[in-house]
C-alpha positions as CSV (number, residue, x, y, z in Angstrom):
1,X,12.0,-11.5,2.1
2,X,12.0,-8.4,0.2
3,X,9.3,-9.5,-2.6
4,X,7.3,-10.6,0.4
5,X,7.3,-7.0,2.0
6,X,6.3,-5.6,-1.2
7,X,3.4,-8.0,-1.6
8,X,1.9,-8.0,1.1
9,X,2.3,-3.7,1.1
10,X,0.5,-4.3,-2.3
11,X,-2.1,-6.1,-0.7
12,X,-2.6,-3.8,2.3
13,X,-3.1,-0.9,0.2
14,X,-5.4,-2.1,-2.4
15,X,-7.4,-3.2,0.6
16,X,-7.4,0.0,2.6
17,X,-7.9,1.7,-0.8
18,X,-11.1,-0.2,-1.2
19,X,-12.3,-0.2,2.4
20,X,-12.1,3.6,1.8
21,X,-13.6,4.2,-1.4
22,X,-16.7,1.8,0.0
23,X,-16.9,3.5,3.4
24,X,-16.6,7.3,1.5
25,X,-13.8,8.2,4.0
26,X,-10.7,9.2,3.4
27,X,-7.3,8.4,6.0
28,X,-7.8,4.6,4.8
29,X,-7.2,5.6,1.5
30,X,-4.7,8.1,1.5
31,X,-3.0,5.4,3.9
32,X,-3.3,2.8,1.5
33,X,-1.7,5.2,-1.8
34,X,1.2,5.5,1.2
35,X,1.6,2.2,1.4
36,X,1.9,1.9,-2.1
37,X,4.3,4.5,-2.5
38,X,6.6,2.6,0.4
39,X,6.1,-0.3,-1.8
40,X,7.8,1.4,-4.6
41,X,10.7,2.7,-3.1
42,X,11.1,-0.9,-1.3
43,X,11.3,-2.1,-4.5
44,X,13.7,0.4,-6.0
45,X,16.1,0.2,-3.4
46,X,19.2,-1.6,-4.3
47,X,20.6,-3.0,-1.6
């Protein structure tokens, strides 16, 4: 369950980060580096 939530985070981001860049505006990418960072701590959480 856990790898799962931090995949499809992953894959969220990368496609707000790219819907962003392509559309030149900015909340979907600074939403998308979020979700990244979530990502991250999800994964180095340790329970």
């Amino acid at each position: 369950m856990k790898n799962g939530l931090i995949i499809a985070l992953i894959i969220i981001a990368f496609a707000m980060i790219v819907i962003g860049i392509s559309a030149k505006i900015v909340p979907p990418t600074l939403t998308g580096v979020g979700f990244i960072v979530i990502a991250i701590l999800f994964y180095d959480k340790k329970t």
